[in-house]
C-alpha positions as a Python dict, from the first residue, in 0.01 Angstrom:
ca = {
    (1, 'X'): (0, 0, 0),
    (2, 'X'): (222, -234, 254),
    (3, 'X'): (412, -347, -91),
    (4, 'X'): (562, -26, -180),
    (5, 'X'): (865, -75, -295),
    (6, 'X'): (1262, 0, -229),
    (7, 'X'): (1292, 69, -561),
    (8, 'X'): (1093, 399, -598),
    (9, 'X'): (1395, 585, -320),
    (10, 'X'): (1472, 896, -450),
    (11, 'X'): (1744, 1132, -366),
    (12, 'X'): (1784, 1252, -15),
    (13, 'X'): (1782, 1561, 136),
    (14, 'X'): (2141, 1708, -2),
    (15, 'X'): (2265, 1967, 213),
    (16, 'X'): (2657, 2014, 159),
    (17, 'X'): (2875, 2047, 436),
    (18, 'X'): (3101, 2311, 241),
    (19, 'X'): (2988, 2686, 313),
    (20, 'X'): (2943, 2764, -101),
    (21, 'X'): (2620, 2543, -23),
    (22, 'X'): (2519, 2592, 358),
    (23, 'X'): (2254, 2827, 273),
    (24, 'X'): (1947, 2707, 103),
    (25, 'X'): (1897, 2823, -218),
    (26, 'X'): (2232, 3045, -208),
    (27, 'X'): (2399, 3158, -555),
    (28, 'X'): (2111, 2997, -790),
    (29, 'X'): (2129, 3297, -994),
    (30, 'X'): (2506, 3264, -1129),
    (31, 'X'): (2792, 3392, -1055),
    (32, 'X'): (2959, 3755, -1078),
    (33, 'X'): (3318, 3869, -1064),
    (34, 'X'): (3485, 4179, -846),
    (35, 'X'): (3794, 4274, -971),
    (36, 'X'): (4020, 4432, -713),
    (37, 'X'): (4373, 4586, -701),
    (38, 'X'): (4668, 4394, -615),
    (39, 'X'): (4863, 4600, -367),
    (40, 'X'): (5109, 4900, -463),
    (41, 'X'): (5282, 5178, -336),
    (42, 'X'): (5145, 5556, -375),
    (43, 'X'): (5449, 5744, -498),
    (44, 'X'): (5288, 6102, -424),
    (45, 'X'): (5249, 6002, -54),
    (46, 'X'): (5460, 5661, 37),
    (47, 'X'): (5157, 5497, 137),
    (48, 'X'): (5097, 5165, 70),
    (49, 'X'): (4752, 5140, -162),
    (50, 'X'): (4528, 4840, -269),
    (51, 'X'): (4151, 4839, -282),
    (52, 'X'): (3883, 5056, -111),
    (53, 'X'): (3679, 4842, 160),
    (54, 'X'): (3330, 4943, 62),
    (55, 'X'): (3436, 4960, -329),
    (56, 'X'): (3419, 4565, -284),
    (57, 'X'): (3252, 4474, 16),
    (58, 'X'): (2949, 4626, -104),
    (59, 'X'): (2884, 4503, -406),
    (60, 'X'): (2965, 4212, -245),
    (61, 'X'): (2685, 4263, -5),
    (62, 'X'): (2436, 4313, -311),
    (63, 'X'): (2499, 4053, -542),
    (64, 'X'): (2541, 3780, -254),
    (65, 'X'): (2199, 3951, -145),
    (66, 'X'): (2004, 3940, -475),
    (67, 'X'): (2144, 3523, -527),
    (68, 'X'): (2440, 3567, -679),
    (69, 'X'): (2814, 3366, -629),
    (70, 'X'): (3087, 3617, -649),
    (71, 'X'): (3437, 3534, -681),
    (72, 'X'): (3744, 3781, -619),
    (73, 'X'): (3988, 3800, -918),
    (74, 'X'): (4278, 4057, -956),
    (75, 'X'): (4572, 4112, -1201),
    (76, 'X'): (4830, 3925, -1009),
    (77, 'X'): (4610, 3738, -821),
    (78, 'X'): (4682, 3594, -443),
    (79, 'X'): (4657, 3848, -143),
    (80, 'X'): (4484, 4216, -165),
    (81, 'X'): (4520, 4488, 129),
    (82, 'X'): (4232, 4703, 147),
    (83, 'X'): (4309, 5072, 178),
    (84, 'X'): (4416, 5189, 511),
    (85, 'X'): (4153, 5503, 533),
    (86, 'X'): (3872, 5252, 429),
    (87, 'X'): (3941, 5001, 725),
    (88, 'X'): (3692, 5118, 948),
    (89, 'X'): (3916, 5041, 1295),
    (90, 'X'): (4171, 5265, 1106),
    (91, 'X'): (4327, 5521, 1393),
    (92, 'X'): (4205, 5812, 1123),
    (93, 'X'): (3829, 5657, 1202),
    (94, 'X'): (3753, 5810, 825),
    (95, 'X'): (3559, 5509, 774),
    (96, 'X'): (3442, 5415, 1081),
    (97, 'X'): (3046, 5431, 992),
    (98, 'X'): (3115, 5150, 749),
    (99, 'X'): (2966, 4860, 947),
    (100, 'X'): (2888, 4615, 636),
    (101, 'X'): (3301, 4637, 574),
    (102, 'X'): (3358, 4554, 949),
    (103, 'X'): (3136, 4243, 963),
    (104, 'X'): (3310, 4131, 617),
    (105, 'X'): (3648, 4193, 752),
    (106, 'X'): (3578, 4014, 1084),
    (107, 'X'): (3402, 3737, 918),
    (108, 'X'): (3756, 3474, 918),
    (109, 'X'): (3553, 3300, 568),
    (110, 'X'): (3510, 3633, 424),
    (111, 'X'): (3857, 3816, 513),
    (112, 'X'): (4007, 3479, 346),
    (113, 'X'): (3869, 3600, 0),
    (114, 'X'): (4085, 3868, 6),
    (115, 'X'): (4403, 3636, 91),
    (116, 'X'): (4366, 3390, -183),
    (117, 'X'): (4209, 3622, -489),
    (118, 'X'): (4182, 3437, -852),
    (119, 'X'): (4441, 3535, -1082),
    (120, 'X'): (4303, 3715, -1371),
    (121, 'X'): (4473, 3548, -1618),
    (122, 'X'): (4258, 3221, -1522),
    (123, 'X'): (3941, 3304, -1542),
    (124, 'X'): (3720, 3222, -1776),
    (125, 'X'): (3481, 3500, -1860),
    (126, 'X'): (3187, 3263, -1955),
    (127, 'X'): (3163, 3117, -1611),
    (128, 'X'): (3017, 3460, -1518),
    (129, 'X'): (2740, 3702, -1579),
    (130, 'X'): (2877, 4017, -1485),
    (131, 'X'): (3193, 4182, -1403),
    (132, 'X'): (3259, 4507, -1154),
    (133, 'X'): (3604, 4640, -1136),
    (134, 'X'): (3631, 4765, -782),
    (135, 'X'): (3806, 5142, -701),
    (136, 'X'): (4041, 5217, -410),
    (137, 'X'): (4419, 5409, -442),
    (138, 'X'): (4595, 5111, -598),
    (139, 'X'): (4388, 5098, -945),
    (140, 'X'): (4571, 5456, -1002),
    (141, 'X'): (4898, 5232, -1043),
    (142, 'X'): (4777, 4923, -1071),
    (143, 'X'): (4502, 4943, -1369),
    (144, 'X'): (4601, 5276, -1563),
    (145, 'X'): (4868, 5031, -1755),
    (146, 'X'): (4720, 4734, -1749),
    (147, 'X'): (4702, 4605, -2112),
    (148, 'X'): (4565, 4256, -1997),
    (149, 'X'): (4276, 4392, -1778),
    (150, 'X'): (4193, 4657, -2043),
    (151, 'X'): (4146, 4354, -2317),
    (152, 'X'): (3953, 4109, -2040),
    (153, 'X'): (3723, 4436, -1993),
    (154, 'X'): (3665, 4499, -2361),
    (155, 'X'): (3636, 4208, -2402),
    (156, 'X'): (3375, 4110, -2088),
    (157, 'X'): (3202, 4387, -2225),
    (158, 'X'): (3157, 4311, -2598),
    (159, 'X'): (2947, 3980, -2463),
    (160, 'X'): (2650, 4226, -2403),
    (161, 'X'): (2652, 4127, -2020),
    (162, 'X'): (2693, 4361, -1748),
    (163, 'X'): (3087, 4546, -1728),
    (164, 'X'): (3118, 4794, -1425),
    (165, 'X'): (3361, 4991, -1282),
    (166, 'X'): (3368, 5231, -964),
    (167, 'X'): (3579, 5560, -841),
    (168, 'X'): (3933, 5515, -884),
    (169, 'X'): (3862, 5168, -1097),
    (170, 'X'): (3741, 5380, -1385),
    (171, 'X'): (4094, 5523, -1479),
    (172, 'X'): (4106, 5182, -1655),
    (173, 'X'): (3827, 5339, -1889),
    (174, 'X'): (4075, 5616, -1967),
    (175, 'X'): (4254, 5374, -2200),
    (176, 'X'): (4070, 5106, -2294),
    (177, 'X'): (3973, 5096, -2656),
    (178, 'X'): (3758, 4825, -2886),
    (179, 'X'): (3937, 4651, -3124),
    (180, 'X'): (3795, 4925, -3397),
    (181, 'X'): (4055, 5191, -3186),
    (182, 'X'): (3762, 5381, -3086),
    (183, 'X'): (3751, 5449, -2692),
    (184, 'X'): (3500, 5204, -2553),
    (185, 'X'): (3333, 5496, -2327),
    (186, 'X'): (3348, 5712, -2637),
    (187, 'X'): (3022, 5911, -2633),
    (188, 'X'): (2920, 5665, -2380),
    (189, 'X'): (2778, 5853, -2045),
    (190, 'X'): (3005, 5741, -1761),
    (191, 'X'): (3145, 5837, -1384),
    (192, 'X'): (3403, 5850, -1184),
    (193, 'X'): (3580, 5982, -891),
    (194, 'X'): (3580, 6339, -928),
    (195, 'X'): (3775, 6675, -911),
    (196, 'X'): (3563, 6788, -605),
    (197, 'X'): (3641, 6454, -419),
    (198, 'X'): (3951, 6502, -467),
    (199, 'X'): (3982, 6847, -372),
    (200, 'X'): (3870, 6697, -39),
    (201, 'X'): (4065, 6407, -7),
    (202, 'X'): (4403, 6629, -52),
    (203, 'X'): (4266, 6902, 165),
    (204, 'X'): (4206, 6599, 433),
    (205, 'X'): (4551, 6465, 461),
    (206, 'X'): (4714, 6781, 340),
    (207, 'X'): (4893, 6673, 56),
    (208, 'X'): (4824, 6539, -340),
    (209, 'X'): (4729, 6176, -337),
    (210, 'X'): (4668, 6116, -704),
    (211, 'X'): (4930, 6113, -980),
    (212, 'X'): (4671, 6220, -1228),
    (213, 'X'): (4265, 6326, -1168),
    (214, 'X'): (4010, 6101, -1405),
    (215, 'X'): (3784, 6387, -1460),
    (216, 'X'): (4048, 6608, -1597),
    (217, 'X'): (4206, 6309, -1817),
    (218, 'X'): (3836, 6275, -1920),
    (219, 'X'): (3800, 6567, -2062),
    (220, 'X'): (4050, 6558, -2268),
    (221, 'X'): (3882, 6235, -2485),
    (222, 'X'): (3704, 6260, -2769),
    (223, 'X'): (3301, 6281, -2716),
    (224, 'X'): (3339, 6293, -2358),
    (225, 'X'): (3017, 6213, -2177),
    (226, 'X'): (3214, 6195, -1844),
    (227, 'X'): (2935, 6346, -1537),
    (228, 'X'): (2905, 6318, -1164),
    (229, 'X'): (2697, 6434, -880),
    (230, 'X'): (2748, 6624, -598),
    (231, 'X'): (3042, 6547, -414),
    (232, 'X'): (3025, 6210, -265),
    (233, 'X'): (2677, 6139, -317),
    (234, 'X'): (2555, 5751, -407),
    (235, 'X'): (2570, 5787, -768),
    (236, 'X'): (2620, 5540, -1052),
    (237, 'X'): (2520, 5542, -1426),
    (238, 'X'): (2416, 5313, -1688),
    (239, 'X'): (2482, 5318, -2105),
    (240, 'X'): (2394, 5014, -2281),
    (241, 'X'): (2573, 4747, -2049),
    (242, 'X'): (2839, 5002, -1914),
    (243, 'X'): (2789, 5051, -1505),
    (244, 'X'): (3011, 5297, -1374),
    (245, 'X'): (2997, 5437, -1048),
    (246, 'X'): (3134, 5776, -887),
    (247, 'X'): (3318, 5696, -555),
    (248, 'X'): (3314, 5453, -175),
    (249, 'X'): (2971, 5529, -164),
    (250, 'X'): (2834, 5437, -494),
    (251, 'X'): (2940, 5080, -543),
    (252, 'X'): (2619, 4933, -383),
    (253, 'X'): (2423, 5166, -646),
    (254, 'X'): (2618, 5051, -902),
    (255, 'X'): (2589, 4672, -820),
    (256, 'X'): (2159, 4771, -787),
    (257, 'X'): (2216, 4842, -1185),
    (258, 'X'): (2410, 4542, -1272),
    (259, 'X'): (2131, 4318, -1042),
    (260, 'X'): (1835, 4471, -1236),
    (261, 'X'): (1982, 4474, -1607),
    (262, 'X'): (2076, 4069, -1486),
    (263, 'X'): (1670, 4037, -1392),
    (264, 'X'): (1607, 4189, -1755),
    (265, 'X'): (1858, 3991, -1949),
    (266, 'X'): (1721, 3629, -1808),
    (267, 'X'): (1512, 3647, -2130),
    (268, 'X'): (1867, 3577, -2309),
    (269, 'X'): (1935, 3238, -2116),
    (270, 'X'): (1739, 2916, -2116),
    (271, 'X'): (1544, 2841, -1785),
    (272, 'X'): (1574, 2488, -1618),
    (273, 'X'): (1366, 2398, -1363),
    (274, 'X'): (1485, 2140, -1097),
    (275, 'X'): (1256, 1912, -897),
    (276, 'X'): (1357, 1688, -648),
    (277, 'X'): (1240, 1330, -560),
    (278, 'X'): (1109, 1188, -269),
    (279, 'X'): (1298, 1197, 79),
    (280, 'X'): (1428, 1512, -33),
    (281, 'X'): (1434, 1928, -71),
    (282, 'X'): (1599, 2201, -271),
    (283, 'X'): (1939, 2120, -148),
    (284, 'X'): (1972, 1790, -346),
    (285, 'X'): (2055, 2034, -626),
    (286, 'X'): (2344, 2184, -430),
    (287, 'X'): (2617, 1984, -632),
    (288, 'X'): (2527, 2184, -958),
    (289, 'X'): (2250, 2434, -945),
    (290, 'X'): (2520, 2706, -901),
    (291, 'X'): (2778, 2564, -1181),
    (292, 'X'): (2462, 2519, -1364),
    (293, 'X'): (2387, 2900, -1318),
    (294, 'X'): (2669, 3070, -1505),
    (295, 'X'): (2504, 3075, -1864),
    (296, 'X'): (2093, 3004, -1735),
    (297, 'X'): (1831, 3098, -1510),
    (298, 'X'): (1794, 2840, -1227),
    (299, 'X'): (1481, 2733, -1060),
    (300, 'X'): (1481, 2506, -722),
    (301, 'X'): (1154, 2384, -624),
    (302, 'X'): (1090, 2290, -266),
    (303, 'X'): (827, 2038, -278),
    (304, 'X'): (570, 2000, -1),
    (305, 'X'): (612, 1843, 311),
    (306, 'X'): (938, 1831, 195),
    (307, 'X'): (1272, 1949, 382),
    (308, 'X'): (1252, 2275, 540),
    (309, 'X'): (834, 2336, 454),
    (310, 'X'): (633, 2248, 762),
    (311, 'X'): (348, 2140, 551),
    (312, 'X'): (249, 1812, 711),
    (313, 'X'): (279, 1517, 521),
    (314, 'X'): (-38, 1298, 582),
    (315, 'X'): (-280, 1392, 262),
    (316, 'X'): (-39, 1514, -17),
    (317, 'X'): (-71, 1420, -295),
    (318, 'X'): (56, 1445, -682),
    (319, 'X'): (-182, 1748, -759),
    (320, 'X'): (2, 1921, -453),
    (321, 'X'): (316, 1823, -585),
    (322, 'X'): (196, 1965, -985),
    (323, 'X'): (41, 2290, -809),
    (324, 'X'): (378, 2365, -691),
    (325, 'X'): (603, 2329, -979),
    (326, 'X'): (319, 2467, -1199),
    (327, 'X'): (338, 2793, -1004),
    (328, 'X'): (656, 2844, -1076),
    (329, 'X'): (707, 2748, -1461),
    (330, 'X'): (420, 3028, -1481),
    (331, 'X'): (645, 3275, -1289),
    (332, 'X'): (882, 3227, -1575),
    (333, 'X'): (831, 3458, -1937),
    (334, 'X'): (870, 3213, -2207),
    (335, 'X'): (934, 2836, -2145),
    (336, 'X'): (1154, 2606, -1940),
    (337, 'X'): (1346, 2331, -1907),
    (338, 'X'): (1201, 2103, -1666),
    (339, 'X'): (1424, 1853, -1434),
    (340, 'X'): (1302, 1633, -1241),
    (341, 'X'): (1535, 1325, -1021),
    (342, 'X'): (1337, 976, -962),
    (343, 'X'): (970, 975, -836),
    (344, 'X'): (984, 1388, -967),
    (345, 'X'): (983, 1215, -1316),
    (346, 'X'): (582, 1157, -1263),
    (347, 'X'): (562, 1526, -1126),
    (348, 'X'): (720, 1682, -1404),
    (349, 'X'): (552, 1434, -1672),
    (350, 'X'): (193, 1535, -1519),
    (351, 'X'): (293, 1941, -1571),
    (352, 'X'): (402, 1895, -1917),
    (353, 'X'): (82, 1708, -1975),
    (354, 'X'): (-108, 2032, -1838),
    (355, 'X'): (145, 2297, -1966),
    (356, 'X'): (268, 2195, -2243),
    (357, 'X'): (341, 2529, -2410),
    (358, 'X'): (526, 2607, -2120),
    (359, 'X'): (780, 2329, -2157),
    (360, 'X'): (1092, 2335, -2400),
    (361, 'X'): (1177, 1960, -2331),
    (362, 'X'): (1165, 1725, -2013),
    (363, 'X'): (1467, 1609, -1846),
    (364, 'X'): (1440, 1280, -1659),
    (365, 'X'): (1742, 1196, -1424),
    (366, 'X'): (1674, 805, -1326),
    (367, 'X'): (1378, 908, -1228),
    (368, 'X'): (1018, 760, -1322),
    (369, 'X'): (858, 792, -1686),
    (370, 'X'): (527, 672, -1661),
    (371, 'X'): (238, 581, -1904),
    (372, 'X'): (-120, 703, -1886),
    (373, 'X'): (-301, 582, -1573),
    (374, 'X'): (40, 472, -1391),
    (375, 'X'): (184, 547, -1065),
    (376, 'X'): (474, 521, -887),
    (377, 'X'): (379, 221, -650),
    (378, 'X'): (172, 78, -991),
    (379, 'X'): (537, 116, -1150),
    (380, 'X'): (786, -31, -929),
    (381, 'X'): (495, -320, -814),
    (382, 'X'): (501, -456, -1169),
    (383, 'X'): (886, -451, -1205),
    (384, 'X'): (913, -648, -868),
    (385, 'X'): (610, -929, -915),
    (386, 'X'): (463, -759, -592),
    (387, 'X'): (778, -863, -385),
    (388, 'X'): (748, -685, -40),
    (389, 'X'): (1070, -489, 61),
    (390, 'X'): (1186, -531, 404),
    (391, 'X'): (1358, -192, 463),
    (392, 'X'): (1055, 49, 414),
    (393, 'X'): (848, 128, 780),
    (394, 'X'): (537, 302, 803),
    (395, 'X'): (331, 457, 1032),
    (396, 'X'): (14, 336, 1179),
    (397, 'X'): (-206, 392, 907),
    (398, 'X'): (35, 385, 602),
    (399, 'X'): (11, 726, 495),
    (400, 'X'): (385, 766, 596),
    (401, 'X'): (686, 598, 483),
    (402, 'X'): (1061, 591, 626),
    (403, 'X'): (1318, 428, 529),
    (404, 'X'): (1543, 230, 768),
    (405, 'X'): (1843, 417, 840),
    (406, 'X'): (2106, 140, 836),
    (407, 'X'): (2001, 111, 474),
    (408, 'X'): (1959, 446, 365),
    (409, 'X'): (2332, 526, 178),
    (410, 'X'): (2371, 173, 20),
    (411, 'X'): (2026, 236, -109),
    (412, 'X'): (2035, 558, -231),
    (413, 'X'): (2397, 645, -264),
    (414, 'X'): (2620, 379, -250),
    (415, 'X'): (2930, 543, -391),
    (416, 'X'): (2901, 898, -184),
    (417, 'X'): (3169, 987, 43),
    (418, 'X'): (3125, 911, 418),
    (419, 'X'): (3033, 1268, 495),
    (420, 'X'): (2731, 1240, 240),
    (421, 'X'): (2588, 913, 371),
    (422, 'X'): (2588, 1069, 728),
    (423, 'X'): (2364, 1350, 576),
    (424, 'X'): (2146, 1127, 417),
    (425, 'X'): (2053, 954, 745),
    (426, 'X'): (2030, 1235, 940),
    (427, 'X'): (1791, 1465, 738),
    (428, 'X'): (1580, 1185, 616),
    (429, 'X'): (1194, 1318, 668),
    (430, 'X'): (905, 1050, 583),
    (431, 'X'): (706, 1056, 273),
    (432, 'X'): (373, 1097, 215),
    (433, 'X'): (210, 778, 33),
    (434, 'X'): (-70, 937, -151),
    (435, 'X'): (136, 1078, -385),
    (436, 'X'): (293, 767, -474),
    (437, 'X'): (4, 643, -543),
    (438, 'X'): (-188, 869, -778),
    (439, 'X'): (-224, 847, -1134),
    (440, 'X'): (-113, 1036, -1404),
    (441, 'X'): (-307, 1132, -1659),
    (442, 'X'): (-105, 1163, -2034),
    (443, 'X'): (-218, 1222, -2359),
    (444, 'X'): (-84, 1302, -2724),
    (445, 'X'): (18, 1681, -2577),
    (446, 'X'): (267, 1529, -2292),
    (447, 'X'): (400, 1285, -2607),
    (448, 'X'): (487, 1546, -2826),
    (449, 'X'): (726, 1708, -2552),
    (450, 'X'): (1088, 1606, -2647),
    (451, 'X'): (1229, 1416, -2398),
    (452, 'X'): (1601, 1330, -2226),
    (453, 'X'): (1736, 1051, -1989),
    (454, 'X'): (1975, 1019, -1776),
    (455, 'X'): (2071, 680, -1676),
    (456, 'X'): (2214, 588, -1406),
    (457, 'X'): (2383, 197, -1429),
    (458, 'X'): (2477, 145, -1060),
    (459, 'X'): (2122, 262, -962),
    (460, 'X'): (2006, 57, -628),
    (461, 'X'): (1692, 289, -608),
    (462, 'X'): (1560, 302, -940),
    (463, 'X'): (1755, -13, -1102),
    (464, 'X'): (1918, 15, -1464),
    (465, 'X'): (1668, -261, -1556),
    (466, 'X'): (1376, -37, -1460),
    (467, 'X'): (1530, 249, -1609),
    (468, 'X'): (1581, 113, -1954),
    (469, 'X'): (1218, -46, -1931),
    (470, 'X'): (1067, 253, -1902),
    (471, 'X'): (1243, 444, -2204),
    (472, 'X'): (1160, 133, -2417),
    (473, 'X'): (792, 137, -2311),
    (474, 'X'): (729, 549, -2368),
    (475, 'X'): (848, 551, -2692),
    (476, 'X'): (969, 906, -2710),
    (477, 'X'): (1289, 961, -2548),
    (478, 'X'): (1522, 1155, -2805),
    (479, 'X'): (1813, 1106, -2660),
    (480, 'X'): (1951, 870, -2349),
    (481, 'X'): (2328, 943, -2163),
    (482, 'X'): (2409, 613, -1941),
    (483, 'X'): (2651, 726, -1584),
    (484, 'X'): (2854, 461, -1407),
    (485, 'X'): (2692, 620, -1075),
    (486, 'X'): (2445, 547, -794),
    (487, 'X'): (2131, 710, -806),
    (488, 'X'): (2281, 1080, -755),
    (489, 'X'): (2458, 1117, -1066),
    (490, 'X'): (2463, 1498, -997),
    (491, 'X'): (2629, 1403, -681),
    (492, 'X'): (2869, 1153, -792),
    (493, 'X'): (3007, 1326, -1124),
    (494, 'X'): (2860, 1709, -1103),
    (495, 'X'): (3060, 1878, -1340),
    (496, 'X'): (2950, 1577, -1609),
    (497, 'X'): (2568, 1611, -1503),
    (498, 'X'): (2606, 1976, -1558),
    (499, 'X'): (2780, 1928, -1909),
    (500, 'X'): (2537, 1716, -1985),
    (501, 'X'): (2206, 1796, -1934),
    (502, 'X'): (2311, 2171, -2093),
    (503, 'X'): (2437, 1940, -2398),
    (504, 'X'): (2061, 1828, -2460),
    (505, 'X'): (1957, 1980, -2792),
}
């Protein structure tokens, strides 16, 4: 056990110092996209109109809730101003209950979303899974006309994924048409702000707000399914993948509808699994789970004794390590792709052996790709003649292993920036040594399992050398992409790991 070697380092613990990744686990699910009014002038009242607070904070609220990125686009793009009756310090106090817009309007990295929104004209529709086009006074002016948001929503919507729209935001559906002519909400059962609501609103500030009412320009379409509830009650509706929702108080309803038909498409999109090596946790992932996450279903596993579990490490072992990630490929309908970064090559290698109905192929990422009967320490032992490696430090009895600090980012990431080597010293946990140390056991089903490498040619953890032994020695490999990076090749070149591992066939 004292000759364990340098050469089995895995990844570190990865926790990014940008907020899009501060939160563990945050946005695996994909992203989603709020489109919001720029700002405009009412010409019944003077007012100056953009988006309704609660039309987009939310949604907001939901989506970020249920796992999901969003990302603020609107026509123009660059700053929105939320409605002046929505603001909840507003002198009218109309909106005052609203806390959930407070807090996101007082939050300095959340009010900035609304300074710097995405121009629509540069987004790309497959980087998301759904679209809701927020409400508010502006949409009346803004998205009545809008020929280029009418074709984005058509064609969002003719993708099959989930295309909402809420209170004022549906006037857009007044004109929007499929490219066969028809109307797309043509016998299609769908809400909006209605006649009622605005009855109110008028009576409220004394005066006609609205340069047209969508119920009444409803009613004159053909096969008009337009309905509503009582007067500003939570409502939204669903037809197919058309969310609409009534008014302010129905966008979190509306966003429920989008988050569940989400849960039921996942059958649609492949599922990859990602398992992390040793010295590590979810957050190595961080880099790409989330760009990873616009067209597929994203698992993280947290290993034990790993990162934020409190499962101490003296005793765990592989079969710990297989229980884990086995519980959660059998959480998933149908089968997945399976990831796994360095010594997690011998995890995910043992669950295919076990599961092998459950796997569509095996991803290894410089990791370990063992034979029958092999083990990590077993692995790296032979490549090294039994060489002892300075750097590693145990504790008294051996059945934890650190690495020394000073040698830590050379090691494992030679080619990170500063601010990445600094986290790699300071969350490094010890290792439990059993696990490194316990055989796999492989036969004809875990061969069968297609198989992908990444290699990694500046690898000072697990060397090139190593790397390429082990592909020659299993036989199997389909297919093998080489990256001029250190060990974290998802790190290093993110966008590329992504593109590639999605390019696997």
């Amino acid at each position: 056990m004292k000759h364990l070697k340098l050469f089995l380092l895995l990844v570190i613990v990865m926790i990014q110092s940008n907020l899009s990744f501060a939160q563990h686990n945050a946005g695996n699910n994909g992203k989603i996209l709020l489109i919001a009014s720029n700002p405009s002038i009412n010409k019944q009242t003077g007012w100056p109109i953009g988006v309704w607070a609660a039309e987009l904070t939310h949604p907001y609220w939901e989506f970020a809730n249920a796992g999901y990125a969003v990302d603020i686009a609107s026509p123009d793009g660059g700053e929105i101003k939320i409605d002046g009756f929505s603001d909840p310090e507003d002198a009218s106090k109309y909106a005052a209950w609203d806390y959930l817009s407070l807090g996101f309007l007082k939050d300095p990295t959340k009010a900035a979303l609304l300074k710097n929104t995405i121009k629509l004209s540069a987004i790309n529709p497959n980087d998301y899974k759904a679209v809701l086009v927020c409400g508010g006074q502006g949409p009346m002016y803004t998205f009545i006309d809008n020929v280029e948001l009418q074709k984005f929503f058509v064609d969002f919507y003719q993708t099959g994924k989930p295309t909402g729209a809420i209170c004022h935001g549906t006037c857009l559906l007044l004109k929007t048409k499929l490219p066969s002519g028809k109307y797309l909400v043509e016998g299609k059962k769908w809400t909006g702000f209605a006649n009622n609501e605005e009855n109110y609103a008028d009576a409220y500030v004394g005066q006609k707000i609205q340069p047209f009412r969508i119920q009444d320009e409803a009613a004159k379409m053909p096969n008009n399914k337009f309905v509503v509830a009582p007067m500003f009650e939570s409502f939204a509706v669903q037809d197919g993948n058309l969310i609409t929702g009534q008014q302010q108080n129905s966008g979190a309803e509306a966003a429920k509808l989008i988050i569940a038909q989400l849960e039921k498409d996942k059958a649609k999109n492949p599922t990859y699994v990602l398992v992390h090596g040793a010295w590590a946790d979810e957050s190595a992932w961080g880099f790409v789970r989330n760009d990873l996450a616009k067209n597929a279903n994203v698992v993280v596993i947290n290993l034990p004794a790993h990162g934020a579990d409190n499962t101490y490490g003296v005793g765990v072992g592989l079969i710990d390590y297989v229980k884990t990630v086995s519980e959660a490929i059998n959480k998933v309908s149908g089968k997945v792709i399976l990831v796994g970064h360095s010594m997690a090559g011998v995890i995910i290698s043992q669950v295919a052996e076990n599961y092998p109905t459950k796997i569509d192929k095996l991803i290894y990422v410089s990791a370990y790709l063992p034979k029958n009967g092999e083990n990590v320490t077993g692995i790296t032992n032979k490549f090294l003649n039994n060489k002892p490696i300075e750097v590693f430090e145990f504790n008294k009895d051996y059945s934890l292993l650190s690495i020394k600090k000073e040698a830590l980012p050379t090691v494992v990431c030679a080619d990170c920036p500063q601010y990445m080597k600094d986290v790699i010293v300071k969350y490094h946990r010890a290792e439990p040594t059993k696990a490194l140390n316990d055989n796999v056991t492989l036969t004809a089903k875990f061969a069968a399992i297609p198989k992908y490498y990444i290699s990694t040619k500046n690898d000072y953890a697990v060397p090139y050398a190593l790397q390429q032994q082990m592909i020659k020695d299993n036989g199997t490999v389909k297919k093998v992409v080489e990256f001029n990076t250190s060990h974290l090749s998802f790190v290093v070149q993110p966008e590329e790991f992504v593109k590639t591992i999605v390019s696997f066939k």
